[in-house]
C-alpha positions, -999 to 999 in steps of 0.1 A, spaced: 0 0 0 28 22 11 41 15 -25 12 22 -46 6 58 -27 38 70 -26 40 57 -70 9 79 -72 17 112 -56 57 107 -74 39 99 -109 12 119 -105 35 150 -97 53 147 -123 31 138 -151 13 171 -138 47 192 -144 49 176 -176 18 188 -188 14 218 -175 44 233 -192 29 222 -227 -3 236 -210 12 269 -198 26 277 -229 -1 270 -254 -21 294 -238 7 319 -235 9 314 -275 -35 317 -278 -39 277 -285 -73 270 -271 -68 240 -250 -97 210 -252 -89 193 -221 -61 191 -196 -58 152 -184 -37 130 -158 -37 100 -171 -53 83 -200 -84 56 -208 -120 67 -195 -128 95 -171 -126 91 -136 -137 130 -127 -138 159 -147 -146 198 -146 -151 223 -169 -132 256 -167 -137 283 -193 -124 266 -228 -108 236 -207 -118 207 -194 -93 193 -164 -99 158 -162 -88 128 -140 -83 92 -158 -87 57 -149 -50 49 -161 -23 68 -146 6 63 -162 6 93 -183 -17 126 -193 -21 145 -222 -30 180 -233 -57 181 -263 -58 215 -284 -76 227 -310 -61 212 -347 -38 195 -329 -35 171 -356 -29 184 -391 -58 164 -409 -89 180 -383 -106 203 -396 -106 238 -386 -132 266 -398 -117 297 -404 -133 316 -369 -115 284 -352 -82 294 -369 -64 315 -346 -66 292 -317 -57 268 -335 -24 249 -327 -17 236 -363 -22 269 -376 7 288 -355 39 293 -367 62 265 -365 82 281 -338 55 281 -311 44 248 -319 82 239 -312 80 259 -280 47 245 -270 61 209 -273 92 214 -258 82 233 -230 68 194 -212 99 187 -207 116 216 -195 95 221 -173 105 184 -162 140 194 -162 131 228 -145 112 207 -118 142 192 -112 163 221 -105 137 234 -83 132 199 -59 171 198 -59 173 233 -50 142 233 -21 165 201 -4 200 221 0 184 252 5 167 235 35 189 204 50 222 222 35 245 203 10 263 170 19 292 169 27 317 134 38 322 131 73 358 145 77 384 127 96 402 94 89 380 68 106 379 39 81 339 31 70 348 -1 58 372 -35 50 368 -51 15 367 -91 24 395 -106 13 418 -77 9 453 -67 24 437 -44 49 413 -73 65 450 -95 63 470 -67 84 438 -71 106 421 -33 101 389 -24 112 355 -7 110 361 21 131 395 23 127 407 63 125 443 66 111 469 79 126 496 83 106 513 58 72 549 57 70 552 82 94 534 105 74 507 124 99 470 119 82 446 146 88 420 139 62 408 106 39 425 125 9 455 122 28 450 81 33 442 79 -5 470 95 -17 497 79 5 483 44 -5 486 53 -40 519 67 -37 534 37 -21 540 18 -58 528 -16 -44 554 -17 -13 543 -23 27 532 8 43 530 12 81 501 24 95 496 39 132 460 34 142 434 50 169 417 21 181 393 20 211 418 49 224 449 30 219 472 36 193 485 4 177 511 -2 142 501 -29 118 514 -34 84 498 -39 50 508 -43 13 488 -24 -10 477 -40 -42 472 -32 -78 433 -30 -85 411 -19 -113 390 13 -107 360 10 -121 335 36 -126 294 27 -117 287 7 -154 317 -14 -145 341 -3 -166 377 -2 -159 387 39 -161 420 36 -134 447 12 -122 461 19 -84 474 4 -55 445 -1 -27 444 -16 10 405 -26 9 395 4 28 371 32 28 362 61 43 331 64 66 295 69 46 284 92 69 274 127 59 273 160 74 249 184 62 263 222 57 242 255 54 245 274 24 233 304 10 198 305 -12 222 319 -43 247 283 -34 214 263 -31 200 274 -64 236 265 -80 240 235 -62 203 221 -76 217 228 -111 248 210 -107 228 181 -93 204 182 -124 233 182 -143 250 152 -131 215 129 -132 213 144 -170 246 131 -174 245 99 -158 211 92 -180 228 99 -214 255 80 -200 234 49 -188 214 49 -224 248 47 -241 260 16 -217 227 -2 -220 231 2 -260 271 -9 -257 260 -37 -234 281 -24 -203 251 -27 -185 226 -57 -190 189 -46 -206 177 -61 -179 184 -35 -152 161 -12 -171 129 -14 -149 88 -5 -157 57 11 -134 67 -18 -113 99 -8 -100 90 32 -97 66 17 -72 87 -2 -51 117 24 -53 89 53 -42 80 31 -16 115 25 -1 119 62 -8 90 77 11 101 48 41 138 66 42 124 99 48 111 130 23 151 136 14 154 108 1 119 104 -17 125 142 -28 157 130 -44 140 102 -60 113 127 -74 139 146 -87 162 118 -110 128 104 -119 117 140 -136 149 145 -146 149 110 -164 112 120 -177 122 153 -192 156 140 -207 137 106 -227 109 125 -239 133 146 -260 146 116 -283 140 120 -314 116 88 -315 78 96 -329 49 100 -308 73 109 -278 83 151 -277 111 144 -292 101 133 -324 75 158 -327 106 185 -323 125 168 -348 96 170 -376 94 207 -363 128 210 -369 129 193 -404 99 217 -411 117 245 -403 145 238 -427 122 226 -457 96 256 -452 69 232 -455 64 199 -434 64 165 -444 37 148 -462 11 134 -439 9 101 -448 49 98 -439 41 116 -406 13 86 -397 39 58 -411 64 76 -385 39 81 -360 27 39 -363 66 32 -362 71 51 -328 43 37 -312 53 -2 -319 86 7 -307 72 24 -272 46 -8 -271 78 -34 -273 99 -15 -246 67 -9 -224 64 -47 -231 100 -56 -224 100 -35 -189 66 -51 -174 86 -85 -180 121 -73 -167 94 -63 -131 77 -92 -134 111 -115 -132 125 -94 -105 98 -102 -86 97 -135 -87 133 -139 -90 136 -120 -55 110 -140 -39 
């Protein structure tokens, strides 16, 4: 239960952002707007506001925005013309289409920005007390510990975990000499560093250095900072989960990471549920890679997703006249096999997690 409320109030959120920026937008450009829905199928509850009619729908994963000649083949009498969005320039209709996610990418920004400008930014607990061993390792050999704070290596004072990195790295594979803090007493032990592949979060080898099997502390420290260093900060942040999306697309299609990590409704659910269970930081986080992973895959250029429409915009732009319209419907037929085969693929990557995990 805790699942399916928490999937609601994250999707639902988000498909409203979505939305409202191609809503917000058509009206700013004089589109008259049909109806304004979350979610698709039959209506669940609906009301009638001036030209618009908000509605709620029996399946949520989704929402649309219907406007007058939004499809090039409806007919439009001449009064209707103005408010029409087929008949504005191909700019605004760009604009208008583009603005859904944006406003998913702006969203972003603005949950990212709302965390550090209330709990501060993160920062590493500072110090040298070791977080963890790696089994098997030289460190857990030489007989290091969780809670271990280091003194010195070589001789070497140690006053911060950049400090332990480095000198590790430095030591070219030979024993290094560590003084410890242990339960108050200071104690020597001895390890050999070995050469170990850094790899980055898809697995792939980016580094070769010389490692003892420890790490620093997980814990974090949250540090006030300035509404101008929030705002800045929740930029970054989008940044980095735009990045890491792009990044993860490119993996999955190089087979670095397995098609089978991608996950469906399924997943979002039980993810939102853990989320809301760890507290609203980490939910609001959550919300915040999931818009920023809504707003970024709606602008491929695939048909029927944003993206696709921006590219015909964009090809129409160039030609000074848009494609034919039976091309556009071949296009359009094409892009909704393909969504219907990953939508497909996803439910069945859930459903085997499932089970597998039970």
């Amino acid at each position: 239960m805790n699942s399916v409320i928490s999937f609601i109030i994250v999707l639902g959120l988000l498909i409203f952002v979505h939305e409202f920026g191609h809503f917000l937008f058509a009206k700013l450009f004089g589109v008259r707007v049909l109806k304004f829905s979350l979610g698709f199928g039959p209506k669940v509850f609906g009301k009638v506001y001036g030209d618009t009619e908000y509605l709620i729908s029996a399946f949520p994963l989704g929402g649309y925005v219907k406007m007058t000649g939004e499809n090039r083949d409806e007919d439009v009498s001449f009064v209707e013309q103005p408010y029409s969005f087929a008949h504005k320039p191909v700019w605004k209709r760009f604009l208008i289409v583009f603005a859904g996610p944006a406003f998913n990418l702006l969203f972003a920004i603005f949950i990212f920005f709302i965390i550090f400008a209330v709990s501060g930014l993160p920062v590493p607990k500072g110090g040298t007390e070791i977080g963890a061993i790696t089994q098997n390792s030289p460190a857990e050999r030489a007989g290091l510990k969780a809670g271990d704070i280091i003194l010195s290596i070589n001789g070497e004072k140690t006053t911060d975990w950049e400090d332990v990195s480095r000198l590790i790295r430095e030591s070219g594979g030979k024993s290094v000499t560590l003084a410890i803090s242990r339960a108050g007493q200071e104690i020597e032990m001895t390890g050999q560093p070995e050469r170990q592949d850094v790899k980055n979060i898809f697995g792939e080898v980016v580094d070769e250095r010389f490692m003892l099997g420890i790490s620093r502390s997980s814990e974090v420290t949250y540090e006030k900072v300035s509404i101008p260093e929030a705002f800045i900060a929740g930029i970054n942040q989008t940044w980095t989960f735009i990045y890491l999306t792009l990044l993860g697309i490119v993996k999955i299609i190089q087979r670095v990471v397995p098609a089978s990590e991608l996950g469906g409704p399924i997943l979002i659910a039980q993810l939102a549920g853990q989320q809301m269970e760890a507290g609203w930081i980490n939910l609001a986080y959550f919300i915040g890679l999931l818009s920023v992973n809504l707003g970024v895959l709606n602008l491929f250029p695939i048909p029927v997703l944003d993206g696709g429409h921006l590219a015909l915009y964009t090809l129409e732009a160039i030609r000074r006249k848009p494609l034919e319209l039976r091309t556009q419907e071949k296009l359009q037929q094409l892009g909704i096999l393909l969504l219907g085969f990953l939508m497909i693929f996803v439910f069945y990557n859930d459903i085997v997690r499932i089970f597998t995990k039970g």
